[in-house]
N, C-alpha and C positions, 0 to 999 in steps of 0.2 A: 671261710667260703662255703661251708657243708648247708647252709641253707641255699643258695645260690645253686650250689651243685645239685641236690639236691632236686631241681626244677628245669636243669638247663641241661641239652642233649647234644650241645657244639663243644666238642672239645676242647675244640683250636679257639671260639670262643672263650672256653674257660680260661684256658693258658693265655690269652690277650689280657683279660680281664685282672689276672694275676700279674702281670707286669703293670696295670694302670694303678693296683694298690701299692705296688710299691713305690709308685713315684708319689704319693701323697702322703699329706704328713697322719700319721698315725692315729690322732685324735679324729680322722676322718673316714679311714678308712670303715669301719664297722656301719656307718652312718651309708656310705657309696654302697656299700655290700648290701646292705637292706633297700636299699634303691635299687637296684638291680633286680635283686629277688622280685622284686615286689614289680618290674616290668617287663621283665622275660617271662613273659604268658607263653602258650604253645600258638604255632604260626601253622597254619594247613599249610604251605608252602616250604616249612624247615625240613623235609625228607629230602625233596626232589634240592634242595640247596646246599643242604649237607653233603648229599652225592658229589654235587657240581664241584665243589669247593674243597672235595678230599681228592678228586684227583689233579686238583691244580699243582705242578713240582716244584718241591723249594729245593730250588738251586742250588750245590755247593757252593758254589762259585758267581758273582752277578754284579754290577756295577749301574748307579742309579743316576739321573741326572734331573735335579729339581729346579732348574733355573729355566730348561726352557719349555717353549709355549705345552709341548706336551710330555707328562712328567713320562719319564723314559727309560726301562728297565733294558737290559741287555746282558744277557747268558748263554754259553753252547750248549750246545745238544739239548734245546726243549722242542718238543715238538710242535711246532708251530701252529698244526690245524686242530692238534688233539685240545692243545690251548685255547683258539679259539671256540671251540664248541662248548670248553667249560665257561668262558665268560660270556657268552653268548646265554646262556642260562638262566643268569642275572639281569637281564633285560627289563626297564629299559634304564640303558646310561643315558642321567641328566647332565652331570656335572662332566670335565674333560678337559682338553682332548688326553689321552692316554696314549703312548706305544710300549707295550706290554711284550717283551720278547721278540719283538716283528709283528704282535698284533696290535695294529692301529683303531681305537676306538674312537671316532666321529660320535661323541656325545651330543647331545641337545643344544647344551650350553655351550659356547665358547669361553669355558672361563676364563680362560686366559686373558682374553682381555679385560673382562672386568679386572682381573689382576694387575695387568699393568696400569688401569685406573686410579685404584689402588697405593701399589707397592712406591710409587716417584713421590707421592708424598706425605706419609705416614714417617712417625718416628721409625729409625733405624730396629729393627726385630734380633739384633746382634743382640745374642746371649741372653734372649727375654724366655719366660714362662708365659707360654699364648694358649688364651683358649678361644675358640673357633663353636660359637650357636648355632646351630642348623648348618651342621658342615657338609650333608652328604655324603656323597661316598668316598669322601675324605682328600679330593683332588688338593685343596688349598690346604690343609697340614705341608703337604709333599711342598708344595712352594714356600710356606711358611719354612719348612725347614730350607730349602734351599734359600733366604733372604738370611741364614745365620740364627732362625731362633736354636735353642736351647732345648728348650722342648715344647710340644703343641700338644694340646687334648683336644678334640673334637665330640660334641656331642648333637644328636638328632637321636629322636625315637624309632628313625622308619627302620625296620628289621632288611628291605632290602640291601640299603644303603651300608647296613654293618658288614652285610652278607660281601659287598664290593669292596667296600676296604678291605676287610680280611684275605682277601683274596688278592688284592694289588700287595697287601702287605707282605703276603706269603712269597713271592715275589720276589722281596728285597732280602739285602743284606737286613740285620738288627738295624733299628733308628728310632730314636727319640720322635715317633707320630702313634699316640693312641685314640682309640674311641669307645664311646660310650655311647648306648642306646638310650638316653633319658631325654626329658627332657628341662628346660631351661627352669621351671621352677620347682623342678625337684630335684634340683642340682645341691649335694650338700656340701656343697663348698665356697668357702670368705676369705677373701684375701690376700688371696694365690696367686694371683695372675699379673704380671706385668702389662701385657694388652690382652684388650676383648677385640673381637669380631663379632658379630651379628649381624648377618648379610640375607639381606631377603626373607626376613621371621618375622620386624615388626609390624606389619599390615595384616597378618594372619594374627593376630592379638587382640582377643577383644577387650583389652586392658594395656594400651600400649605405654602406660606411664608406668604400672606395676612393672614391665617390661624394663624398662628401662632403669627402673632399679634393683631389678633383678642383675643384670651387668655390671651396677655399680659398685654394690656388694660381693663380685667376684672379683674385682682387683684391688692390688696392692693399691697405698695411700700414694697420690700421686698420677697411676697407671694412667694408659691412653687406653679410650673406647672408639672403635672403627665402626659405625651402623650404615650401612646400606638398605635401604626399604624403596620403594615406590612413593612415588610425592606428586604432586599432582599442580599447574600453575595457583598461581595467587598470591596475598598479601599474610600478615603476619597470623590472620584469623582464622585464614581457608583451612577447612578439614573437610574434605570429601568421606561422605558414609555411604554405600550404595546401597539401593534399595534391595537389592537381592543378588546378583551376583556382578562381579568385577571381570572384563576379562573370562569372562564363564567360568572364574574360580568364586564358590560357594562361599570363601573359609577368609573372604578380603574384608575386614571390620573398617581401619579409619586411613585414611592417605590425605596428609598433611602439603601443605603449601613446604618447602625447603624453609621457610623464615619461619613455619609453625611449627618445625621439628625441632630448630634452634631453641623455640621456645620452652619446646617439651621439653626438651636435655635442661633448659636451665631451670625450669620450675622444680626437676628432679634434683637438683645441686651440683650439677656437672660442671667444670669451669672452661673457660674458654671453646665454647662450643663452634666451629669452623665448617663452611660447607667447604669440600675439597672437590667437588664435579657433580655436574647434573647433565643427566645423557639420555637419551632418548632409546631404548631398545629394539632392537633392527633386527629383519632378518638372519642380517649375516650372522646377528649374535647367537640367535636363537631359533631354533628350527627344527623340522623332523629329520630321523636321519635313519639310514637303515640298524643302528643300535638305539632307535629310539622310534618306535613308528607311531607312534600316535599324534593327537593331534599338537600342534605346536602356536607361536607366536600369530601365524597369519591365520590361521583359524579360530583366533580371537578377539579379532579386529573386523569391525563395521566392511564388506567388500566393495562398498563405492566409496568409502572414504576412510583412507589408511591412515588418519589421524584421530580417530575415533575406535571405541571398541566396540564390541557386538552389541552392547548393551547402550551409547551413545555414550559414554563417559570419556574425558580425554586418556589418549594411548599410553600405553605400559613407558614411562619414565622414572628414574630413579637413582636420589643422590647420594653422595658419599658426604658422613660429616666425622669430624674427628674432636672429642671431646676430653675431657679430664677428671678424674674424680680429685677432691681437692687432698692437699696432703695434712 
């Protein structure tokens, strides 16, 4: 770890970092290590988050609940307000909902129900090695482990979202949920994973078939792949490219028909490719909140016509498919 250390100024980072080596096999670890080094740059933001995040209390004592809608920590004697001020730091929460000691985070997202979108029909996660692309600030680990995985790794680049999990994590008792700031194609790792996730990454991809086999290559011979993206109506050919921005997000490259996603899985060599839900994204799901103030879902939508987005493209929808790498 001395070149890692080296460059990295988060302790409690480092000592995360240090249990995620040990759960991987060996041949790998040195490979992980240099990927790290090589993306923990200095963040103008790492002072004032390092502060926030050193006075958050690890409980002696604290009992977790990861099954329901919001993953749920509880401990005596923490002080409830001094708590919320430190996670309030970390602002803004996408991913959710949280209750964190009696502190209730109203996140952006309702993940939770994409969750339960999800979890009813996916192979069983009992005893698997899961890895979770574009996890955030790690809400779905925390459910992942309550569905009985074994263990989950979560990776995203964004420095905020480490800063959230480390801080939810601090939290808990020990549990098999780690994370990594990288991201998905500098991931050095083959063949470790019983299921993938990748929820919400592939449209930000301006190479979504590279994508796609980047996932494939992370699981065991056999494994299930779980992809959620945005997909847009149409027939087996539809691919939506927007001319400049989606939804006023700048970073939306290609949004496939649901029967051209199938395709894309099977051009890659994925077998039995399956749509599992295709939902329309709603308010209720997604919105501002006072741990999220910015703008949100309705402020990216056409305002005379809520089936359209700002840009006239059709509204943020988006399926679930479950796929196979073959064995």
């Amino acid at each position: 770890m001395c070149r890692l250390l080296g460059r990295l100024a988060m302790s409690e980072a480092e000592q995360h970092f240090r249990q995620v080596l040990d759960q991987l096999p060996a041949t790998a670890r040195a490979a992980v290590e240099t990927a790290l080094a090589d993306a923990m740059t200095p963040h103008g933001d790492a002072p004032r988050w390092d502060a926030a995040l050193a006075q958050i209390p690890q409980p002696g004592h604290s009992q977790v609940d990861f099954r329901s809608p919001a993953v749920a920590v509880s401990a005596a004697r923490v002080d409830r307000e001094a708590l919320e001020t430190s996670l309030r730091a970390f602002m803004p929460w996408r991913k959710g909902p949280w209750d964190l000691c009696g502190v209730k985070i109203d996140s952006e997202w309702r993940s939770d129900l994409k969750w339960q979108r999800v979890a009813g029909s996916i192979s069983p996660l009992q005893g698997r090695r899961v890895l979770d692309i574009g996890c955030g600030n790690g809400y779905y680990l925390y459910r992942m482990l309550g569905a009985g995985a074994q263990m989950v790794l979560g990776v995203d680049p964004t420095r905020l979202f480490l800063y959230q999990f480390l801080a939810t994590r601090k939290l808990m008792p020990p549990c098999p949920a780690f994370m990594l700031p990288l991201r998905a194609e500098t991931l050095p790792l083959r063949d470790l994973f019983d299921t993938v996730f990748s929820m919400g990454v592939l449209s930000h991809r301006r190479s979504p078939l590279d994508h796609l086999g980047e996932l494939m290559n992370f699981l065991t011979p056999g494994g299930e792949l779980i992809l959620e993206t945005l997909v847009v109506p149409g027939h087996v050919d539809t691919v939506l490219t927007p001319a400049n921005r989606y939804a006023r997000m700048a970073n939306v490259w290609f949004l496939p028909s649901p029967d051209a996603l199938v395709r894309w899985l099977e051009r890659v060599g994925f077998e039995q490719p399956r749509i599992l839900d295709v939902s329309p994204t709603t308010a209720v799901e997604q919105r501002s909140t006072s741990w999220m103030t910015f703008q949100s879902l309705s402020d990216f939508l056409d305002p005379d016509d809520g089936e359209q987005t700002f840009e006239g493209y059709p509204a943020p929808t988006r399926a679930i498919v479950q796929a196979h790498r073959p064995r």
